[in-house]
C-alpha positions as CSV (number, residue, x, y, z in Angstrom):
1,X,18.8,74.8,-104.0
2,X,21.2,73.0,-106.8
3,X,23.3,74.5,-108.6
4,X,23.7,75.1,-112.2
5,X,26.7,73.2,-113.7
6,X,28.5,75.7,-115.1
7,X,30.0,74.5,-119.1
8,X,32.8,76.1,-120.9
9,X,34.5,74.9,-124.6
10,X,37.0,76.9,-125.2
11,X,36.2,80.7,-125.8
12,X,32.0,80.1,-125.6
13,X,30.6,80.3,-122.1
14,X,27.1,79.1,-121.1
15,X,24.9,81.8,-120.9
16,X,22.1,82.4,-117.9
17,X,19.0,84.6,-117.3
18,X,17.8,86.3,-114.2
19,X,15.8,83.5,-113.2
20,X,19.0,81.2,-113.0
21,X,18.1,79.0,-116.5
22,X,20.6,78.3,-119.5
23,X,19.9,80.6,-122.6
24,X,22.2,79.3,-124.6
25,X,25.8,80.4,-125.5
26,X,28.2,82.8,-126.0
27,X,31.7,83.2,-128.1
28,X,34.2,85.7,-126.7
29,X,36.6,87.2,-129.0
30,X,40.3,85.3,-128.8
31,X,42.3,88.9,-128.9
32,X,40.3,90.0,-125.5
33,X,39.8,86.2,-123.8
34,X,42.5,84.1,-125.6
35,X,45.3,85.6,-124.8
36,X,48.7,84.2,-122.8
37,X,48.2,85.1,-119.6
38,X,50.9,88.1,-117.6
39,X,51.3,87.2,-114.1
40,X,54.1,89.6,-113.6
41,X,51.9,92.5,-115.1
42,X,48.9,91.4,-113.1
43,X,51.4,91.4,-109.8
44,X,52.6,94.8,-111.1
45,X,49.0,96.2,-111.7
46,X,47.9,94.9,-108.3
47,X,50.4,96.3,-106.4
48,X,50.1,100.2,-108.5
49,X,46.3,100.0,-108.2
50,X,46.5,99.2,-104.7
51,X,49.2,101.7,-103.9
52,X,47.6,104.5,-105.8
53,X,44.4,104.4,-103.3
54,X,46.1,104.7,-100.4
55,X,46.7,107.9,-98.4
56,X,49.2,108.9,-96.0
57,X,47.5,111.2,-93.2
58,X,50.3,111.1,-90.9
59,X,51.2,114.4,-89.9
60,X,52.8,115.9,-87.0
61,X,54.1,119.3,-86.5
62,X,58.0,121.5,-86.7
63,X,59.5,123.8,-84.3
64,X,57.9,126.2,-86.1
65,X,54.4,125.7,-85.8
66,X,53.8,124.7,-82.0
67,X,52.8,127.3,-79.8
68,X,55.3,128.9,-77.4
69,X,57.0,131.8,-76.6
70,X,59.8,132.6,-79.0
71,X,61.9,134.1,-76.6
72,X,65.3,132.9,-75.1
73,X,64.5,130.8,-72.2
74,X,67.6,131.6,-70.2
75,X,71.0,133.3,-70.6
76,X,73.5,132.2,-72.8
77,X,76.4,131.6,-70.2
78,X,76.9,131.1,-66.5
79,X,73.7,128.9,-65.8
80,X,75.6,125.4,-66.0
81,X,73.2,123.8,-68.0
82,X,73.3,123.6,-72.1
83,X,72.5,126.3,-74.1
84,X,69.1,126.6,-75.5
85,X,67.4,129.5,-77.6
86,X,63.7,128.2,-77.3
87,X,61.4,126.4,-75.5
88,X,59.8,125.4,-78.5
89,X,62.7,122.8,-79.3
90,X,62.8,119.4,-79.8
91,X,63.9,118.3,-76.9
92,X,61.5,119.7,-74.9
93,X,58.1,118.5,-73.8
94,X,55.2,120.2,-76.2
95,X,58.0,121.2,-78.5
96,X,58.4,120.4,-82.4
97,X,59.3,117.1,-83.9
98,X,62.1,116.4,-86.0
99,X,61.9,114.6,-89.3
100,X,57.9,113.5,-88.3
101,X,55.5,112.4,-90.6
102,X,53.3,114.8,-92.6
103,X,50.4,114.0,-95.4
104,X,50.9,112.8,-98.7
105,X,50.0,110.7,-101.4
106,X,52.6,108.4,-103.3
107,X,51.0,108.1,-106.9
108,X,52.8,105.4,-109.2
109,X,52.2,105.7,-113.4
110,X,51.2,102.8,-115.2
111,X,51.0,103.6,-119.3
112,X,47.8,102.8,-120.9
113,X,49.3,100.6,-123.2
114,X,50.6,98.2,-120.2
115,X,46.5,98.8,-118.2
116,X,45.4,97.3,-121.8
117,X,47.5,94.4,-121.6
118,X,46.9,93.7,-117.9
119,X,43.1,93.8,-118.4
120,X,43.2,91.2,-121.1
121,X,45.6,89.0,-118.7
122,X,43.1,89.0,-116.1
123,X,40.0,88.5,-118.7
124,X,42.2,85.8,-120.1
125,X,42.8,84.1,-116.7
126,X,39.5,84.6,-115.4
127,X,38.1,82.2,-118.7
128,X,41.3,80.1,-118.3
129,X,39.8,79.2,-114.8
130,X,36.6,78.6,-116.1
131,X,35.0,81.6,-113.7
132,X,33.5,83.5,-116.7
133,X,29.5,83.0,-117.3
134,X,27.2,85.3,-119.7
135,X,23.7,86.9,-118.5
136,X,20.8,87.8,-120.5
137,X,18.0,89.9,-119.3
138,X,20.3,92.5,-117.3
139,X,18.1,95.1,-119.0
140,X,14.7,94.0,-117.5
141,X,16.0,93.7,-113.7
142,X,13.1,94.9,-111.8
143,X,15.8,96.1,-109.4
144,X,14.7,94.0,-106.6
145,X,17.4,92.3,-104.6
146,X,15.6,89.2,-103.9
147,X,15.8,88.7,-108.0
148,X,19.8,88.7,-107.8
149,X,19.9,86.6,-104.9
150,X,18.0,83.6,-106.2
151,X,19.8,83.8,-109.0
152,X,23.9,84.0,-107.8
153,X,22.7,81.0,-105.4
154,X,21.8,79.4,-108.8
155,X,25.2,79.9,-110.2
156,X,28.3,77.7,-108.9
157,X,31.2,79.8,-107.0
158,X,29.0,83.1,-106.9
159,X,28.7,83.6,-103.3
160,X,32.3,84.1,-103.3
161,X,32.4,86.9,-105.0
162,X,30.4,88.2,-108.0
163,X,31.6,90.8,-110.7
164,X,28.9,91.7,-113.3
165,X,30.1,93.7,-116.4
166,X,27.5,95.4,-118.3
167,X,27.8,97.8,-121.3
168,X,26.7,100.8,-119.5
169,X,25.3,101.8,-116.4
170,X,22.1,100.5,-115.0
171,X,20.3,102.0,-112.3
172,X,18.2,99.1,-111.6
173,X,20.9,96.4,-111.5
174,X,22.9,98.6,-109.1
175,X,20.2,99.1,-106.9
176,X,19.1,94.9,-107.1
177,X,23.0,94.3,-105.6
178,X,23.6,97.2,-103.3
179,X,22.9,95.0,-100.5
180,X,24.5,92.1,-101.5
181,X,28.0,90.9,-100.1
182,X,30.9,90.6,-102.8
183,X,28.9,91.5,-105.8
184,X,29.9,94.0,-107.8
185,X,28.1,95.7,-110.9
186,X,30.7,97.8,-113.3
187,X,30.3,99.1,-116.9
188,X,33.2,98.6,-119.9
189,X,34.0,102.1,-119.2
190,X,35.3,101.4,-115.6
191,X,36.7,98.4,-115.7
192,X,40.2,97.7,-114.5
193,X,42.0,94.4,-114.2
194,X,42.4,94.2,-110.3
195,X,38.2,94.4,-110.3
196,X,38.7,91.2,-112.4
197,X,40.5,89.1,-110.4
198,X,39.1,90.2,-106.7
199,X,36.0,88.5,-108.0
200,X,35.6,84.9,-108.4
201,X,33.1,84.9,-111.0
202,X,32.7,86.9,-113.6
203,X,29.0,87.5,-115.4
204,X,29.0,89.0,-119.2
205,X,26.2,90.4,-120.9
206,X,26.3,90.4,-124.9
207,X,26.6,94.3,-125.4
208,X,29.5,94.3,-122.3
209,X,31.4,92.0,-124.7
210,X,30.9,93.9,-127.7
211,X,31.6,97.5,-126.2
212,X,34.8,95.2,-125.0
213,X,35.7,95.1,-128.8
């Protein structure tokens, strides 16, 4: 099937329906899609965002808290061998470890005011790309996934990974892309930079973009 040339001038994308045809165009606001682009803070957000959903389960157990008898395993002097007061030691086999690993979770703080500014780097790198479309329609999705697929085959660079930003959340949208590989449906209220910029493409509706203001 060809594909839909995708045209951008500046801060006004081409908008699309659900059926994969041009309905016009749409202006994006300059303070939210305009701005000078922060790859530091977009390597920084990455690697917080990233770090802050990872767990540590590694967990191994002391001295303390291996079975064993807690008795002294044989007298102090007189044996020839080294002195030891348990068999729950170390260095011997079923004993505790030393210094092992145990759960945890390392949580690094990034301000709002910085999560702000990194989310309009990535919106403003995404448009800088050219990898920002609008979508009309969103609202009248009969929820079937064939609908959704017809139309991201329409739309250039969408199989590679599809982010669609609406202004709240819609149970028939996210049931239309459950199924589908790489595409993603998130409202304004859950948005973070680092969903921006794992997806290639990025699909607007009109209220996304205003709730975004």
């Amino acid at each position: 099937m060809p594909q839909v040339k995708r045209k951008v001038s500046g801060l006004t994308v081409q908008v699309y329906s659900l059926t994969g045809r041009a309905a016009g165009t749409m202006s994006l606001p300059k303070e939210i899609f305009g701005a000078k682009v922060n790859k530091k803070l977009l390597s920084q957000m990455a690697r917080v965002y990233l770090n802050n959903r990872k767990t540590l389960p590694g967990s191994t157990k002391t001295r303390g808290q291996v079975e064993g008898s807690s008795a002294k395993i044989y007298r102090q002097k007189g044996t020839g061998r080294a002195r030891h007061g348990s068999i729950r030691a170390n260095l011997f086999v079923g004993g505790g470890i030393v210094f092992g690993p145990t759960p945890r979770k390392v949580v690094l703080d990034f301000p709002k005011k910085m999560k702000k500014a990194a989310l309009i780097s990535a919106f403003s790198d995404k448009l800088t790309e050219k990898k920002v479309l609008g979508l009309s329609g969103v609202e009248k999705s009969s929820g079937k996934t064939k609908e959704f697929a017809l139309l991201l085959n329409k739309l250039p660079d969408a199989n590679k990974g599809t982010l669609i930003l609406t202004d709240k959340k819609i149970d028939n949208v996210l049931r239309a892309v459950k199924n589908l590989s790489g595409v993603s449906v998130l409202s304004v209220e859950a948005i973070n930079a680092y969903e921006v910029l794992k997806h290639d493409l990025l699909l607007l509706t009109k209220e996304a973009v205003e709730k975004l203001k």
